[in-house]
C-alpha angles and dihedrals in degrees: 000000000000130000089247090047095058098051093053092055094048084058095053090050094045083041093059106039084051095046090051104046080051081057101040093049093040093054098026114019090169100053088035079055092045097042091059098060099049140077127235140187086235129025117177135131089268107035132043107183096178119223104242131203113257094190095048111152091232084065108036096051068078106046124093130155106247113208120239115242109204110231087242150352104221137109129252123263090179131049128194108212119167120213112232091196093045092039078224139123129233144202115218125189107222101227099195091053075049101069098038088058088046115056104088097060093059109207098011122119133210124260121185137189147198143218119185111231115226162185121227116214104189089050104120082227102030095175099052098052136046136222113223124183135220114279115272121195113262113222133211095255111031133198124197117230109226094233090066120088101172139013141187119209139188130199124204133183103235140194116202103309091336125115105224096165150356096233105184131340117201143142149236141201134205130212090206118204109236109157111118102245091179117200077336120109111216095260090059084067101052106154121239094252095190083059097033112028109177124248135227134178115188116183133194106192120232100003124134138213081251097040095051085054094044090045115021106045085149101052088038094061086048092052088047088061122119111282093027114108125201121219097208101170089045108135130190120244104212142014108276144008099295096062103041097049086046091062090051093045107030104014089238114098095179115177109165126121093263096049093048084051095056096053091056078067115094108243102023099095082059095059093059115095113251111194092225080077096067088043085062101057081049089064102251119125113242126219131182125189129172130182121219103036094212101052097038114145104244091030097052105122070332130111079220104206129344095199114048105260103210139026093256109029113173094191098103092042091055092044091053097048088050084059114034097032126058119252149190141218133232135172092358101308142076101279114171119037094207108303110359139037115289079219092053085052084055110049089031081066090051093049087048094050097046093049093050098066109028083114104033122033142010111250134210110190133165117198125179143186125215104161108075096035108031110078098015123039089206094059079089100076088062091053101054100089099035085052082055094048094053092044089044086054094048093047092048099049091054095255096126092045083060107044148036110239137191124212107194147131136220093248143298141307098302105185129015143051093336101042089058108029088093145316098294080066076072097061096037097056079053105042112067124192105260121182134169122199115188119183122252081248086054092050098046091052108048103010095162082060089057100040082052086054099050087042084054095060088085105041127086108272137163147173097293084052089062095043091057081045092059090054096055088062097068089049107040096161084068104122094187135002089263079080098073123072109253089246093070092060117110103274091225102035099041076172094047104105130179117289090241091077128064115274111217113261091224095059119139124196098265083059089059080040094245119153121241090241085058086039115139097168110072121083111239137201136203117255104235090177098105088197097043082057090046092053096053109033083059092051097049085055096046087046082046091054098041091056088058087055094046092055104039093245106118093093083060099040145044127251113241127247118197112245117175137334112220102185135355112205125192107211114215115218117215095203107102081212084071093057094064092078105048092177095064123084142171114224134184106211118179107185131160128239149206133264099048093005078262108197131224158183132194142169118224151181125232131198110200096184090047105027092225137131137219119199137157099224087198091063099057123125120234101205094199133052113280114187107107093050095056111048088119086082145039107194098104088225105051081045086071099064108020120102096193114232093222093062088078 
């Protein structure tokens, strides 16, 4: 770019960022006043993500640190070893945890047995069930054939052929090694990993930037570390989990009511394009694992997927222990799977994979935990240290030297004590922890990519940012994003780019292809006018109501009663084309109603000159947990807003 050209562009820039704060003081002198004296994440002449307070009083009267219970206490019977030399695993009875177990049984001895854990491919539903064999004897010594994946296993003291007790059940899963290294041994095959880095996405559900910060010091000050790269204008695209993670993996977030439908249909989810599947035409081996089976991302009120997705899928695994093994629940969701932790199976699964292939063959694996996040957002506080534990080990084993990896979540608490503590609860749901950690080898090799990155951290992002990115990973000689086919765009953000190159200052959110309702970037001010707030708050309710008619949905659910409003925000637009039409605003109402004091939140339009308002009822917020009122349906987004009548 030439001299002349820079300084052109340095003019716009100033152009607009002074056109806007004129705006900004001529239309709303009190948030322009306001603006000026605070810090944000991102602060360009189109988007103003304000910096909250983590550590607020309205939300700490709320915050306390829970302890961690292990799953057990006793020691192992079984031990899972790999042979390096067999490319083989093997099961090892501990003598010496043997005879413990085993005093007070005198001259019994211990007899163990296995079932092999599966998935059943002629199962109409093949993700929501599991295959188990019949139980084989367990030897001493045991060596795992390559065709099993995952066991269950059960120990007993016995007396001759008497059964005297069940001593421990457990089980156990295998990354098997089934690449054909011909007449090669692994390390013949070692990936080019300037070429082919590995990838690794590792998600924790439901967990802020803020709440990161309040519950995981500890994780935090690892992820601060050189060569980790904090996204702190990333914003989430939809609601929940599923859309968010299918911006990231297919570049289409859909959440209306139709798209919803279809993936209640065995097979569609299959027909979306993941990008691990692009990965594997690449020539990386591909691994998915999930904690919590009913509430799985892709298996939620879903079939989730009819032909296994990855090469190394734990779904089935994780659906079987649930089942075969007892477990226990802690901060609102299934915790330990028998004798150890359903997140250390996960991320178990991720070391193992890893392990498998840092000779052979480049990986792309997502694994994600549900269980300590997802219901209590001070489950998070347990899982601090174990997280650690689990970051220390991968860096210690080289994984990080070797890979770029991506710590991140889906969004934000959505319902509860923090959503509705106060309006930062607004920006938090909507604001996710995003990091990015590259390898020195990484920095050294493409380090405009890198200075683009760090650049980046400031600058509005979101999911279909990070799947671009992920393309560019598998071309990294792409100078601009000129270089990649249009089919590889994200379907939904034909704007949205890789993270490796510069995102533009003046980005708003349609640009990151965030909708106005997920929106952190605009300035807002409290509505004063009591009967502006009346008004409303009435019409939102009567919409409310008149959505229930139009869908023949008001014999199964109750008509609303407004209850109370709590605020009324008046969101204010940086773009000089909103200010055309000076009868039109956004507002952000949260209000209670009857039956159940339901709480919501909507965004709406409202026409002055009119008096008329434009929502979308599907898109409203419930701001507390919802389950138990609406049993009476099963389509996630009439859930939202139905109180069902039989409840009551």
């Amino acid at each position: 770019m030439s001299l002349w050209s820079n300084v052109f562009l340095l003019c716009s820039i100033e152009f607009l960022l002074c056109k806007a704060k004129l705006s900004l003081h001529s239309h709303y002198p009190n948030v322009a006043r306001t603006l000026e004296s605070k810090k944000f994440y991102v602060d360009s002449p189109s988007c103003k993500m304000p910096e909250m307070d983590p550590f607020s009083a309205d939300i700490m009267r709320f915050f306390k640190r829970k302890q961690f219970r292990e799953c057990s206490s006793d020691k192992d019977l079984l031990i899972s070893e790999f042979d390096p030399h067999l490319r083989q695993y093997r099961i090892q009875i501990d003598e010496n945890s043997t005879q413990q177990h085993l005093k007070k049984f005198g001259n019994a001895t211990l007899k163990c047995e296995y079932q092999v854990i599966g998935r059943n491919k002629k199962d109409s539903f093949p993700d929501i069930h599991f295959s188990l064999s019949k139980p084989q004897p367990l030897s001493e010594s045991f060596l795992v054939p390559k065709t099993i994946d995952f066991i269950c296993t059960q120990c007993h003291a016995v007396y001759g052929n008497t059964e005297l007790e069940l001593l421990q059940k457990d089980a156990f899963l295998f990354v098997q090694d089934r690449l054909n290294h011909g007449h090669k041994s692994p390390e013949d095959h070692r990936p080019d990993l300037e070429s082919k880095p590995n990838v690794i996405i590792l998600g924790i559900d439901s967990t802020s930037r803020m709440n990161l910060r309040r519950a995981m010091p500890k994780v935090l000050k690892f992820l601060q570390r050189p060569g980790w790269f904090e996204m702190q204008g990333y914003n989430k695209v939809g609601e929940n989990t599923l859309p968010n993670l299918l911006a990231i993996l297919t570049g289409n977030a859909e959440e209306d009511a139709l798209f919803n439908g279809r993936f209640r249909h065995s097979g569609f989810i299959d027909k979306l394009k993941f990008i691990w599947q692009l990965f594997k035409k690449h020539g990386y081996m591909t691994a998915f694992g999930e904690d919590c089976g009913k509430i799985n991302t892709f298996n939620y009120q879903k079939p989730g997927f009819k032909q296994q997705p990855v090469d190394y899928y734990l779904r089935n695994f994780i659906v079987a222990l649930e089942t075969v093994l007892k477990t226990r629940r802690e901060f609102g969701n299934v915790f330990c799977l028998g004798r150890k932790l359903g997140f250390k199976y996960v991320f178990d699964f991720a070391r193992q994979f890893m392990q498998r292939f840092e000779n052979s063959a480049p990986v792309f694996g997502i694994f994600w935990s549900n269980s300590f996040t997802h219901e209590d957002f001070l489950g998070a506080t347990a899982l601090d240290h174990v997280f650690l534990e689990y970051l220390t080990l991968y860096a210690e084993l080289g994984f990080f030297n070797r890979s770029i990896v991506m710590v991140l979540s889906d969004h934000g608490y959505r319902y509860g004590v923090t959503r509705q503590a106060s309006k930062s609860g607004y920006l938090e749901e909507r604001l996710p922890l995003m990091f990015i950690h590259v390898p020195p080898w990484f920095r050294k090799r493409y380090p405009q990519y890198v200075e683009n990155l760090k650049i980046n951290q400031n600058r509005l992002s979101s999911g279909f940012d990070l799947h671009m990115t992920l393309h560019h990973l598998l071309q990294l000689n792409a100078t601009s994003m000129a270089d990649f086919s249009p089919k590889l765009q994200a379907s939904q953000c034909k704007m949205c780019q890789s993270l490796f190159f510069q995102l533009p200052d003046n980005r708003n959110c349609s640009h990151a292809g965030i909708r106005e309702k997920w929106c952190s970037c605009e300035p807002t001010e409290t509505v004063t006018n009591q009967s502006l707030l009346k008004k409303v708050a009435h019409e939102v309710v009567h919409q409310m109501n008149q959505h229930l008619r139009d869908r023949n949905l008001n014999t199964l659910c109750e008509n609303f009663a407004l209850k109370k409003v709590l605020y009324l925000d008046s969101k204010i637009s940086l773009s000089d084309d909103s200010l055309e039409d000076e009868q039109l605003h956004t507002y952000i109402i949260t209000f209670d109603t009857n039956p159940t004091s339901a709480h919501f939140e909507a965004t709406v339009q409202w026409n002055t000159e009119r008096q008329t308002l434009a929502m979308n009822v599907d898109e409203l917020s419930r701001l507390e947990s919802y389950e138990k009122h609406s049993k009476c349906t099963s389509d996630p987004i009439i859930k939202k807003y139905c109180i069902c009548k039989a409840f009551k």
